[in-house]
C-alpha positions as CSV (number, residue, x, y, z in Angstrom):
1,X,-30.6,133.4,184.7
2,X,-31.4,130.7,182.2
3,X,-34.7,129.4,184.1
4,X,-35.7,126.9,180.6
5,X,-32.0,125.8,180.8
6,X,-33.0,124.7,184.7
7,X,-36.5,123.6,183.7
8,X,-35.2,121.5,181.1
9,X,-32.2,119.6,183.5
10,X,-34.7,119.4,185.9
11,X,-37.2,117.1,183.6
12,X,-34.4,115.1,182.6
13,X,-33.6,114.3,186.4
14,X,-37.2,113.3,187.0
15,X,-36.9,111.0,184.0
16,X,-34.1,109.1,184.9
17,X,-35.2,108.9,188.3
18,X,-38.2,107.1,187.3
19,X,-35.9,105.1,184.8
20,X,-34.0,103.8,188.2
21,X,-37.4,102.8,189.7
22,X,-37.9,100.1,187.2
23,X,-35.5,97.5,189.0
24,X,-37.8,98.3,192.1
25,X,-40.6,97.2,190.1
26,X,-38.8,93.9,188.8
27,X,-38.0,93.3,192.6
28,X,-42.1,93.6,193.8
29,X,-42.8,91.1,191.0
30,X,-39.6,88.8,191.4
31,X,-41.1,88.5,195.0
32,X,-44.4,88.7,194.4
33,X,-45.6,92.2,196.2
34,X,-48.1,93.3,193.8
35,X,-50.0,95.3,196.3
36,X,-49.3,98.2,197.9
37,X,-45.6,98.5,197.1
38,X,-45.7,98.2,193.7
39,X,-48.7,100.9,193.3
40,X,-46.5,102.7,195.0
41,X,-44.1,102.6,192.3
42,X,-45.8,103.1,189.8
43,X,-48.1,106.2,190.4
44,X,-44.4,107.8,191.1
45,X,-43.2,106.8,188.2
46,X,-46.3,107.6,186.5
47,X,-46.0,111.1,188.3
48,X,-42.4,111.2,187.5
49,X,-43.0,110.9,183.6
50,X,-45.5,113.5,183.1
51,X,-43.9,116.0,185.2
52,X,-40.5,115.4,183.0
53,X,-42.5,115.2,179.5
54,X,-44.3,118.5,180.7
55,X,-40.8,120.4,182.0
56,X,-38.9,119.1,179.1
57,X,-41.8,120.0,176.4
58,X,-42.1,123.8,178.0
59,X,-38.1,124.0,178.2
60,X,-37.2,122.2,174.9
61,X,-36.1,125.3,173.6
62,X,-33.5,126.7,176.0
63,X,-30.6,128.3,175.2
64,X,-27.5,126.9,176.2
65,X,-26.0,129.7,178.1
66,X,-25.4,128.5,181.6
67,X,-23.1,129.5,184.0
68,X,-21.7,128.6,187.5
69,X,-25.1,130.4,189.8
70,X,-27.1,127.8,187.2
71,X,-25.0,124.7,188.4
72,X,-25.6,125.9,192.3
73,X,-29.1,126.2,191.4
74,X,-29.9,123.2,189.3
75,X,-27.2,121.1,191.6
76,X,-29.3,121.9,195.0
77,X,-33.1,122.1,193.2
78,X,-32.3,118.8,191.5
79,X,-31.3,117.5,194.6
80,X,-34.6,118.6,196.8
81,X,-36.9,117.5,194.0
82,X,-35.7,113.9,193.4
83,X,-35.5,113.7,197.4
84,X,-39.3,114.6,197.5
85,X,-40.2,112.4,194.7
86,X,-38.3,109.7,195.8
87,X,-40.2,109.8,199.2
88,X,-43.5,109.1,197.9
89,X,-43.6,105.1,196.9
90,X,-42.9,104.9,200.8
91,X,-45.5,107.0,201.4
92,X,-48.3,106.0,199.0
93,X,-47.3,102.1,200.1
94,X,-48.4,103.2,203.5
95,X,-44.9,101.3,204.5
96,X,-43.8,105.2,206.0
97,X,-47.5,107.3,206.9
98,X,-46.2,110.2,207.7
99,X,-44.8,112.2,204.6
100,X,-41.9,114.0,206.5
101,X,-41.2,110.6,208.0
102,X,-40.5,109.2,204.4
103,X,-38.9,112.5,203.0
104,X,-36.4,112.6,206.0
105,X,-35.3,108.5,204.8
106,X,-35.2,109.4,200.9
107,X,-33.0,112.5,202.0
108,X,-30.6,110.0,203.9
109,X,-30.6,107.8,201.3
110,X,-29.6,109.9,198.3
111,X,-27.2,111.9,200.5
112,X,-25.6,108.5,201.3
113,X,-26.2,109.5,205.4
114,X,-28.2,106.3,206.6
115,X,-30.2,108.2,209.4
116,X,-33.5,106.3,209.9
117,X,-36.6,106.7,211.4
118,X,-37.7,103.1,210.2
119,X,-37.7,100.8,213.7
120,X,-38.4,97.4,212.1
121,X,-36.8,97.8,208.9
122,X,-36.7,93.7,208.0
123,X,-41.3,94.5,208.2
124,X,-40.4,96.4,204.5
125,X,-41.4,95.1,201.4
126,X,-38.4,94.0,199.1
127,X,-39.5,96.4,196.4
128,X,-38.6,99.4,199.0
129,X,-35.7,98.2,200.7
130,X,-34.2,97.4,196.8
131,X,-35.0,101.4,196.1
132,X,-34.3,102.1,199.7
133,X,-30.6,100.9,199.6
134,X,-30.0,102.0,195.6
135,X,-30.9,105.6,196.5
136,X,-27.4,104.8,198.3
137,X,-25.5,104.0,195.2
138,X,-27.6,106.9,193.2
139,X,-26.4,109.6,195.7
140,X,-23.1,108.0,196.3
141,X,-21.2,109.3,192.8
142,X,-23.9,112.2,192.1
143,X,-27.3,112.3,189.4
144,X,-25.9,115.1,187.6
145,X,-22.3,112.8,187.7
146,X,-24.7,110.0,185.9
147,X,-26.2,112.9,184.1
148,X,-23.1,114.1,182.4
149,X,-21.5,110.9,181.8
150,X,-24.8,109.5,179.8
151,X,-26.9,112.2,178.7
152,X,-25.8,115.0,176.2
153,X,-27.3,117.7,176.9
154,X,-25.6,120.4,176.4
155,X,-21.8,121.7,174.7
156,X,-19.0,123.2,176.3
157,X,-16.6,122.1,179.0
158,X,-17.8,125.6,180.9
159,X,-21.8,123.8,181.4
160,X,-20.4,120.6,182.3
161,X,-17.6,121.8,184.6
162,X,-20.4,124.1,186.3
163,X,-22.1,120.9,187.4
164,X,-19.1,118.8,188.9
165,X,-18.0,121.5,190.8
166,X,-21.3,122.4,192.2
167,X,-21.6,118.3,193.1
168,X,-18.7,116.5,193.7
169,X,-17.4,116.9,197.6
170,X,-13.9,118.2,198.1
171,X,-12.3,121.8,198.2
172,X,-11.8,121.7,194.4
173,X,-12.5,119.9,191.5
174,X,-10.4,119.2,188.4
175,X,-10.7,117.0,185.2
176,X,-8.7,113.6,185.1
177,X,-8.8,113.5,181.1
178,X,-9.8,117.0,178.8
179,X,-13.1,116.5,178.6
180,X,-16.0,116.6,181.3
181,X,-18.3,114.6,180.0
182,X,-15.3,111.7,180.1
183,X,-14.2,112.7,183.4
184,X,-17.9,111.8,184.6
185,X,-18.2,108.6,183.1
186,X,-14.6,107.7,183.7
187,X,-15.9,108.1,187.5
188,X,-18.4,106.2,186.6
189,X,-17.0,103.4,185.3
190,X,-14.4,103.4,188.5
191,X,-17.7,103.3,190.6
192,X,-19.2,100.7,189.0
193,X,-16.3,98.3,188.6
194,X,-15.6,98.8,192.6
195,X,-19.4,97.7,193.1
196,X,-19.2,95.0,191.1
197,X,-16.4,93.8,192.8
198,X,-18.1,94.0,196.3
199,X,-21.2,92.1,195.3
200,X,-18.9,89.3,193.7
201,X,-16.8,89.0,197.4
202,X,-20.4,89.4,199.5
203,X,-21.7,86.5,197.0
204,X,-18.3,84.7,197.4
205,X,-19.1,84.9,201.5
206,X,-22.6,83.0,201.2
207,X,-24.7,86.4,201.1
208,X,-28.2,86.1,199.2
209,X,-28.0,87.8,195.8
210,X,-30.5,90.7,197.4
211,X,-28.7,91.3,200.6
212,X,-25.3,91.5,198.5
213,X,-26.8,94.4,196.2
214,X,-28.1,96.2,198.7
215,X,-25.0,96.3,201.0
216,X,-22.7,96.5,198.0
217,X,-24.9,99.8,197.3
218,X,-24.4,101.2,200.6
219,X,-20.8,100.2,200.7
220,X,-20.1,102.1,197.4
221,X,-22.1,105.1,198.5
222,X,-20.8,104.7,202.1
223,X,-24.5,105.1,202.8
224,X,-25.3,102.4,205.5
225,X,-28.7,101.5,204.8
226,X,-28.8,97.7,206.0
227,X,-31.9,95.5,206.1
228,X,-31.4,93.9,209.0
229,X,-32.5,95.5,212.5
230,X,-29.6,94.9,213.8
231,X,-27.6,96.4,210.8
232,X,-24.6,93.7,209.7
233,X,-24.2,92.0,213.5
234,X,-25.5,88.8,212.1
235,X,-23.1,88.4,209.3
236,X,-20.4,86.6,209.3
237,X,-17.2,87.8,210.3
238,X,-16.2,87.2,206.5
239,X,-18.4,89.7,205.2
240,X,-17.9,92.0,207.7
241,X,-14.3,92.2,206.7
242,X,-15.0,92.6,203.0
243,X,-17.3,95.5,203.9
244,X,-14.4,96.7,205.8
245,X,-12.2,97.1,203.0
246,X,-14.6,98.3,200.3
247,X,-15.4,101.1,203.1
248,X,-12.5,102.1,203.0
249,X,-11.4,101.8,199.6
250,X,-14.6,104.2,198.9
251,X,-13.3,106.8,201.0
252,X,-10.6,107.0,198.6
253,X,-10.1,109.8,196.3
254,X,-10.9,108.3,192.9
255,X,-8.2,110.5,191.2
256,X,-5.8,108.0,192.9
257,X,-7.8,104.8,191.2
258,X,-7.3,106.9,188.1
259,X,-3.6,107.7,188.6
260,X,-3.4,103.6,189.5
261,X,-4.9,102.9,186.2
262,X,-2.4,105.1,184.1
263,X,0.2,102.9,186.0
264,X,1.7,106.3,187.9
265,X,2.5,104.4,191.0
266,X,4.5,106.7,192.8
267,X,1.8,109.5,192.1
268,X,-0.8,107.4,193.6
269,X,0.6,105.6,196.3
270,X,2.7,108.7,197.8
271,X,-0.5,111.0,197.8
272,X,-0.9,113.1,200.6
273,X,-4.4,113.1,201.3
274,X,-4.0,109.1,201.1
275,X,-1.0,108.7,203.2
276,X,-2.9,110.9,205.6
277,X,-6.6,109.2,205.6
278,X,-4.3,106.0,205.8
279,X,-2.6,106.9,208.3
280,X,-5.7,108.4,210.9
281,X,-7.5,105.4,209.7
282,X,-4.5,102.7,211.4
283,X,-3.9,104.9,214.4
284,X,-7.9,105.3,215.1
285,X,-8.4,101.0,214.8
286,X,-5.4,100.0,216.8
287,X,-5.9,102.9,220.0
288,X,-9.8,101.8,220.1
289,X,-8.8,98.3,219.8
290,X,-6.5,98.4,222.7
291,X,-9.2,100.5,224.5
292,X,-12.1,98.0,223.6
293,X,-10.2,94.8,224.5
294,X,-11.4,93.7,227.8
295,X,-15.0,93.7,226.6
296,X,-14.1,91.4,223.9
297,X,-12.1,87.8,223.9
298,X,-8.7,89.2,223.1
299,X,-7.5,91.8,220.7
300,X,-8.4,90.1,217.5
301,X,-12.0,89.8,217.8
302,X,-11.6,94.0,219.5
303,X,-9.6,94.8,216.2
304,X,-11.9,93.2,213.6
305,X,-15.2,94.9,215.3
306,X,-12.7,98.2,215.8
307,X,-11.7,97.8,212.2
308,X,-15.1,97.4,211.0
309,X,-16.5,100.3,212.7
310,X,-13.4,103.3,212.4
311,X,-14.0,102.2,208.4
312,X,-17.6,102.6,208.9
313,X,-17.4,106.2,210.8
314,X,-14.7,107.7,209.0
315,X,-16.0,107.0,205.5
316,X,-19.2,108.3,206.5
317,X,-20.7,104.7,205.9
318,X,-22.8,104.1,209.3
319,X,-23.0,100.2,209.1
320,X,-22.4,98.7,212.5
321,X,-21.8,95.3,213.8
322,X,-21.6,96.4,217.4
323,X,-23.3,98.9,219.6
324,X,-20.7,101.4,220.0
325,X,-22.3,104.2,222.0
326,X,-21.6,101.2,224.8
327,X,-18.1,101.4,224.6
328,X,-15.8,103.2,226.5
329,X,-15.7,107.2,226.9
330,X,-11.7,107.6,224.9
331,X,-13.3,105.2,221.7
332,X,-16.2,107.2,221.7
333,X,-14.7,110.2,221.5
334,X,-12.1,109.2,218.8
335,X,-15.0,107.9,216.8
336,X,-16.7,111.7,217.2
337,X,-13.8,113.2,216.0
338,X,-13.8,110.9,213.1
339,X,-17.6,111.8,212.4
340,X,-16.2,115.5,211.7
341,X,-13.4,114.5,209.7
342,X,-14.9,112.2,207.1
343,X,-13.2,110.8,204.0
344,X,-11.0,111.6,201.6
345,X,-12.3,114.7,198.5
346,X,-13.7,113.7,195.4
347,X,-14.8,109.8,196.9
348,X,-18.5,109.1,198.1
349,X,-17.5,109.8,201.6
350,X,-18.6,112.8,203.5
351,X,-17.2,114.9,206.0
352,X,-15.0,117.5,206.1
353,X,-12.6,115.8,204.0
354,X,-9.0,115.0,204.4
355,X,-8.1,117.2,202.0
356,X,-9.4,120.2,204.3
357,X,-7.8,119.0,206.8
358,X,-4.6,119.0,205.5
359,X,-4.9,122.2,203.4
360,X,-5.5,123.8,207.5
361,X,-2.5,122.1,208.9
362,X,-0.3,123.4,206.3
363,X,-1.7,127.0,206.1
364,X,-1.2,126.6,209.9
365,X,2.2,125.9,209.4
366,X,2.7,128.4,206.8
367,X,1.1,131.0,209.0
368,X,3.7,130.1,211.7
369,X,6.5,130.8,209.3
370,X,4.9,134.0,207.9
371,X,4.8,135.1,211.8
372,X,8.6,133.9,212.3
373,X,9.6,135.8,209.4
374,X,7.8,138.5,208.4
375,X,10.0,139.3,205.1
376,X,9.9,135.2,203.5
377,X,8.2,134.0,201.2
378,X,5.6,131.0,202.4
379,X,3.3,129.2,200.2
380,X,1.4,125.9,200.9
381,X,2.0,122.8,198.7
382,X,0.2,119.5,198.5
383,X,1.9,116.8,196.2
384,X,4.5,119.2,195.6
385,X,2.4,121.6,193.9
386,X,1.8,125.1,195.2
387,X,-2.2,125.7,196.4
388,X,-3.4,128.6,194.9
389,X,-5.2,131.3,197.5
390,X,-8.5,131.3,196.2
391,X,-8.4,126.9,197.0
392,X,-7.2,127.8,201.0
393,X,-9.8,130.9,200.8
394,X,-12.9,128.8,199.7
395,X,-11.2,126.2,202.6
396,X,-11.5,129.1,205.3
397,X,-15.6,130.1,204.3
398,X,-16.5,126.4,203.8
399,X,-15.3,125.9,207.6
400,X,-16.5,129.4,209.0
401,X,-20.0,128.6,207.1
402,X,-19.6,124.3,208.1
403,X,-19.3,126.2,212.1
404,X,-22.1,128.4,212.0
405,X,-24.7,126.1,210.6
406,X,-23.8,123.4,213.2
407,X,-24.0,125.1,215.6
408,X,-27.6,126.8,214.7
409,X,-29.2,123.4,213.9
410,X,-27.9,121.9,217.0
411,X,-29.4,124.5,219.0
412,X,-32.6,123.9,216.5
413,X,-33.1,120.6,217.4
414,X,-32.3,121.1,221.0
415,X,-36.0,122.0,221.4
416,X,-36.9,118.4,221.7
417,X,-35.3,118.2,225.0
418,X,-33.1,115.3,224.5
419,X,-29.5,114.9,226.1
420,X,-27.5,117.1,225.1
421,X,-25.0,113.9,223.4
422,X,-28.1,113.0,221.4
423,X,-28.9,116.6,220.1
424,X,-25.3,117.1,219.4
425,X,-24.5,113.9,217.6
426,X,-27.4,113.5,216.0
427,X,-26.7,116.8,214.0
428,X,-22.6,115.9,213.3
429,X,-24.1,112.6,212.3
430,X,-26.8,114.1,209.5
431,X,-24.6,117.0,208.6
432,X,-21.7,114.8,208.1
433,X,-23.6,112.0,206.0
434,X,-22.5,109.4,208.6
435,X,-26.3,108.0,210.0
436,X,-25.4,106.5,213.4
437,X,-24.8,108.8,216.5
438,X,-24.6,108.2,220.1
439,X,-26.8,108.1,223.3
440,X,-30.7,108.0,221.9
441,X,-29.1,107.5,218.2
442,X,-26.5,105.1,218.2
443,X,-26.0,102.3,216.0
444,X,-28.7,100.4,217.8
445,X,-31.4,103.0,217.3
446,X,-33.0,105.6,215.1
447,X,-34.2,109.5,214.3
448,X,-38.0,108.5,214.8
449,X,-38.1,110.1,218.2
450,X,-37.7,113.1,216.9
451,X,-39.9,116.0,216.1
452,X,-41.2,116.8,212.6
453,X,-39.6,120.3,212.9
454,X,-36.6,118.5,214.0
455,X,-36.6,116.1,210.9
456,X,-36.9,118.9,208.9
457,X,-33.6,120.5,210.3
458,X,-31.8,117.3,209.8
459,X,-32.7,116.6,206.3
460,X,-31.7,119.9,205.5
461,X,-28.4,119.4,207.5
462,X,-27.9,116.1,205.3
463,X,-28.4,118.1,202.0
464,X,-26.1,120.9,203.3
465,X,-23.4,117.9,204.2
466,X,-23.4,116.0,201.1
467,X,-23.8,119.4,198.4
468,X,-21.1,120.9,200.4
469,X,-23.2,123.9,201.9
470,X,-22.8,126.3,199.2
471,X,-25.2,125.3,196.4
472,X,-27.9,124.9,199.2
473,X,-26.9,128.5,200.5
474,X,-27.1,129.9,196.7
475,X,-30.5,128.6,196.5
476,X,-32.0,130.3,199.4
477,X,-30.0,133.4,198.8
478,X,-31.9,136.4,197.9
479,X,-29.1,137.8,195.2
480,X,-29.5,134.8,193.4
481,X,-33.0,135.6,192.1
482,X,-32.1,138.8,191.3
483,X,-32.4,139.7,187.3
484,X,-28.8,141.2,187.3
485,X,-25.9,138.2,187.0
């Protein structure tokens, strides 16, 4: 194992994390919270650059030899790390006093989940809720995406492809051009462009410059982080519908934006996974729609707050401009199912993904065939190209492993006696990356009733969601460490 090779990645990380602090900073002194907050700040970034100087200084010398148990390992470390260290200019501020407490909201932040355990979040300073809501946009695409798209730090499309797959959600990742390195910042430069694009139509709607960049982050990351108590109720019904769309839109496999942008229309459009994520996403708004009407004016107002919150769930997003654990049992329910099937692979939604989804349905299918007749020859396609077994393989572990670990961490934090639709949701909720979940935490409250041991669980459930299990799993795993490859 190349430990200075890990070392090394793991300073740069730490340096770029306290590189994206600085806007925090600029936000204290724009409005004027030079006390607490920004000492915050800076002993973290003070922290941050002397750990990286010290990790990069004894690591400056390692070899470039890195293979795909290094990704795992660098990919879930990195991950933990910038969660802790992102957790203490809450914690130093005094803003969260309990340590776990701000660990648990860093962990949802940068895993895009948007489970909180803040109960007046508009009491924050400006400086935090800036870095609270950015940890969003950071999470949303990936560090070690922003990594390999800006910082060269090593040759070979073997270390960079090591890294993406270890990162990027979905049951497989490819390149869009040759290189890795331009794959990540072609991402990039989608995300970016998309984000821009939101903050323009939030500014265009009347939103404050501060409250369009923090929802515009948690849009792009599908995070959900708002900064008002009552999430985006008090909006207008204009910026609602513009966070509706950019919801959705991230859910979207960014291949497709790619495939849009080399003008192959029909390889875009026709998509599988699209048509698919498309087409639950419809059918979901207009059946809770019809089911919501009668507590609503008429169908329009039930459709736009429908809309707004089937966009919200399935994309993993968690905003909310109603309270729907107060709707009716059929919406609810849909909206559960939704929880579990997430967004589309390779977007900043979480999830199952589509893309599993439809890989299952089709090796059902095929399976049916294979039983029919024994003697043909049945293989699963998607976009008219033929799966290969080790893809539908790594689909059948990811949901045998995505089954067992559910279930153990709901019976985990079934020890703080809550209903059993709280204990339940709350962990599809965290393990998904969605934030909001019904009964004690549904849109209209939070994750501070629960235990420390309880918070632990879920933080871990929201690292398992968003890494995808496996580099998580590799981490912990015994064979890992040992000195053979």
């Amino acid at each position: 194992m190349n430990k200075k090779m890990i070392g090394k990645l793991v300073g740069v990380l730490f340096f770029l994390e306290a590189l994206f602090m600085l806007p925090a900073i600029a936000v204290c002194f724009v409005y004027g919270e030079t006390g607490a907050p920004l000492r915050g700040f800076l002993w973290t970034v003070a922290l941050l650059l002397a750990l990286s100087g010290a990790l990069y200084g004894v690591c400056a010398k390692a070899t470039r030899e890195f293979y795909a148990k290094e990704g795992f390992i660098i990919v879930a470390l990195g991950w933990i790390l910038l969660s802790a260290m992102g957790a203490l200019p809450f914690y130093i501020s005094g803003e969260i006093p309990h340590y776990v407490d701000a660990f648990f909201e860093t962990v949802s932040g940068f895993t895009t989940t948007g489970a909180s355990v803040l109960t007046d979040v508009e009491a924050m300073s400006h400086g935090l809720l800036y870095w609270r809501s950015f940890t969003h946009w950071l999470g949303g695409m990936g560090m070690l995406v922003f990594l390999l798209a800006v910082v060269p730090t090593g040759k070979g499309a073997g270390y960079s492809i090591h890294l993406l797959r270890a990162e990027s959600p979905g049951p497989s990742v490819g390149k869009m051009v040759p290189r890795m390195r331009q794959t990540a910042s072609l991402l990039y430069k989608i995300y970016i462009v998309l984000t821009v694009l939101c903050v323009l139509f939030l500014l265009a709607g009347g939103m404050p410059l501060f409250d369009s960049l923090c929802t515009a982050f948690g849009t792009a990351g599908t995070g959900g982080f708002g900064i008002k108590n009552n999430s985006m109720a008090d909006y207008s019904p204009y910026l609602q519908n513009v966070c509706t769309v950019f919801m959705a839109l991230f859910g979207v496999n960014f291949s497709v934006y790619f495939l849009l942008l080399l003008r192959e229309w029909r390889g875009a459009l026709l998509d599988e996974e699209l048509l698919l994520y498309g087409g639950i996403m419809l059918t979901a708004m207009f059946v809770i729609a019809a089911d919501i009407t009668p507590l609503f004016s008429g169908f329009g107002e039930a459709f736009h707050h429908a809309s707004f919150t089937v966009s919200s769930v399935m994309t993993t997003t968690g905003f909310a401009t109603e309270d729907f654990n107060l709707w009716p049992q059929l919406s609810r329910a849909i909206l559960c199912i939704l929880m579990v099937v997430g967004a589309s692979a390779g977007s900043t939604g979480g999830g199952i993904k589509v893309a599993r989804l439809l890989l299952l349905f089709k090796s059902l299918a095929a399976e049916v065939r294979r039983m029919l007749r024994p003697r043909s020859v049945n293989v699963v396609r998607v976009n008219g190209r033929v799966v290969k077994d080790e893809v539908l393989r790594g689909v059948n572990v990811y949901m045998a492993a995505y089954c067992a670990i559910a279930v153990a961490s709901f019976l985990a934090v079934s020890v703080d006696d809550f209903s059993l639709e709280t204990n339940l949701t709350a962990v599809l909720a965290c393990f998904n990356n969605i934030g909001p979940g019904l009964d004690l935490v549904g849109p209209a409250s939070n994750y501070s009733l629960f235990s420390t041991f309880s918070k632990v669980v879920l933080s871990l459930d929201m690292l398992l969601g968003r890494l995808e299990i496996f580099p998580i799993i590799v981490l912990f795993s015994r064979h890992t460490w040992n000195r053979t490859r």
